[in-house]
C-alpha positions in Angstrom: 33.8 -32.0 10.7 37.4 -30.7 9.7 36.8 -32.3 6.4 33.8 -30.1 5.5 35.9 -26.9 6.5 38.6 -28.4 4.2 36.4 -29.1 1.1 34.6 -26.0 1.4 36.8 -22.8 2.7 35.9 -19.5 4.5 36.9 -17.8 1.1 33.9 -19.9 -0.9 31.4 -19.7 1.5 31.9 -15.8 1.6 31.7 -15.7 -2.3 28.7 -17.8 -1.8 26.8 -15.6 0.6 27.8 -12.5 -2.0 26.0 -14.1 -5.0 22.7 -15.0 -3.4 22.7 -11.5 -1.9 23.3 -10.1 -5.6 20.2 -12.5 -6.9 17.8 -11.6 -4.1 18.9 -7.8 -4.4 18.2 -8.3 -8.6 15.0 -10.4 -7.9 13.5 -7.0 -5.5 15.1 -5.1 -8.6 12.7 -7.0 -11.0 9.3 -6.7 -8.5 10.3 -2.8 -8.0 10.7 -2.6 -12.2 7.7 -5.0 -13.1 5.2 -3.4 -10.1 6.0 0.7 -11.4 6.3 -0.7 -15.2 2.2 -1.9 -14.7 0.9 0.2 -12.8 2.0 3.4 -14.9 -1.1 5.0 -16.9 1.0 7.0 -18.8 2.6 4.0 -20.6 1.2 2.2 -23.6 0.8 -1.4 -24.0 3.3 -1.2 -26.6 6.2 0.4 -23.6 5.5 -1.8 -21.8 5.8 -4.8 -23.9 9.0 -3.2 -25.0 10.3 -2.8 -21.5 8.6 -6.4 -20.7 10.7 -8.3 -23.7 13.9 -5.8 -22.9 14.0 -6.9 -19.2 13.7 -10.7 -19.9 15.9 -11.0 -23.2 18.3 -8.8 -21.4 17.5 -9.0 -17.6 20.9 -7.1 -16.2 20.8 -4.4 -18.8 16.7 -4.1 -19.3 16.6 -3.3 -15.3 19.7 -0.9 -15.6 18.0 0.9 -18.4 14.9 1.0 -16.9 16.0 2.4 -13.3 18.4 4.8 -15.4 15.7 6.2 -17.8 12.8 5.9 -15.3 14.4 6.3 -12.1 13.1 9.8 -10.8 9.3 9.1 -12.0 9.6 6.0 -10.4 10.2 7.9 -7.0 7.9 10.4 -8.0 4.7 7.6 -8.8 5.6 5.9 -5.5 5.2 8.9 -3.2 2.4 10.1 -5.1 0.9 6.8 -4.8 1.8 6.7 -1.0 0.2 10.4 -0.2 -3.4 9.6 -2.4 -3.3 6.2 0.2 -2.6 8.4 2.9 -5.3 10.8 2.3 -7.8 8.2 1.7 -6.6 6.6 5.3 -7.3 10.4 7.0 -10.6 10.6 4.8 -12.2 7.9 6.2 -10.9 8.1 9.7 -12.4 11.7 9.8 -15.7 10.5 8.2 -15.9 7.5 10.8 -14.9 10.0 13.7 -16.8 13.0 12.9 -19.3 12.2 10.5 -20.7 9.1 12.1 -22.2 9.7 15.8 -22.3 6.7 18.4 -26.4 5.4 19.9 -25.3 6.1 22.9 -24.6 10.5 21.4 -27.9 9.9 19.5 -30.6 8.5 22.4 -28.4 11.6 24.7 -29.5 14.3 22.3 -33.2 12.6 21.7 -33.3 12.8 25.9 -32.4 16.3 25.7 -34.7 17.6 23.4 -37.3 15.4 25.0 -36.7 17.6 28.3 -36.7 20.6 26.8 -39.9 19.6 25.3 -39.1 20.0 21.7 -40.1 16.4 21.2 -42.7 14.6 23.0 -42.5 11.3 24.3 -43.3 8.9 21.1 -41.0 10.7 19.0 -37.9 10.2 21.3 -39.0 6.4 20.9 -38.9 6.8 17.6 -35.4 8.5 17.9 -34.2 5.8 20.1 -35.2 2.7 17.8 -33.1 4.5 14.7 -30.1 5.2 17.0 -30.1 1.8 18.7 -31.2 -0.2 15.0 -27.8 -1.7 13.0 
């Protein structure tokens, strides 16, 4: 065991742990570039072949660019793209809440209008089968 510490020091495996960190933190660099290159309508397919061919021939310096020149839009596209998910969530929770009512609401207000003799017995049936049917 001493002879692995002694073939491999503290220093090295610190150094070590510093450039895998840097290659992961590039390789989520890359996804974040390649994902808002992509998904950018505003951007030919010329751009972004040019940013494509840039970021591979070039990879340090195409992603340094990028983030430089791009870099507030990016932000901007991402939280735009997080508030039209958003909305869509709160639109259909408020369509499934509100706009939807449960059987159980449905047969109530069919019984209710049966006792105040708005409807008469074969029509609350009728009522009933739709709110109970899938």
């Amino acid at each position: 065991m001493a002879l692995a510490s002694a073939e491999y020091p503290f220093l090295d495996l610190m150094w070590t742990m510093l450039v895998f960190f840097c290659w992961v933190a590039w390789f989520c660099l890359l996804f974040v570039v390649f994902g808002d290159l992509y998904r950018r309508p505003d951007a030919s397919g010329w751009a972004k072949a040019g940013w494509t061919v840039l970021v591979l021939v070039l990879p340090f310096l195409g992603v340094l660019l990028y983030l430089v020149t791009q870099g507030r839009q990016l932000a901007e596209r991402r939280r735009a793209r997080e508030v039209a998910a958003h909305e869509r969530f709160d639109d259909h929770i408020r369509s499934v809440s509100a706009g939807d009512r449960t059987g159980a609401a449905q047969i109530a207000e069919a019984k209710r209008l049966l006792d105040q003799g708005v409807i008469d017995e074969q029509e609350y049936h009728a009522l009933k089968r739709k709110a109970l049917a899938p």
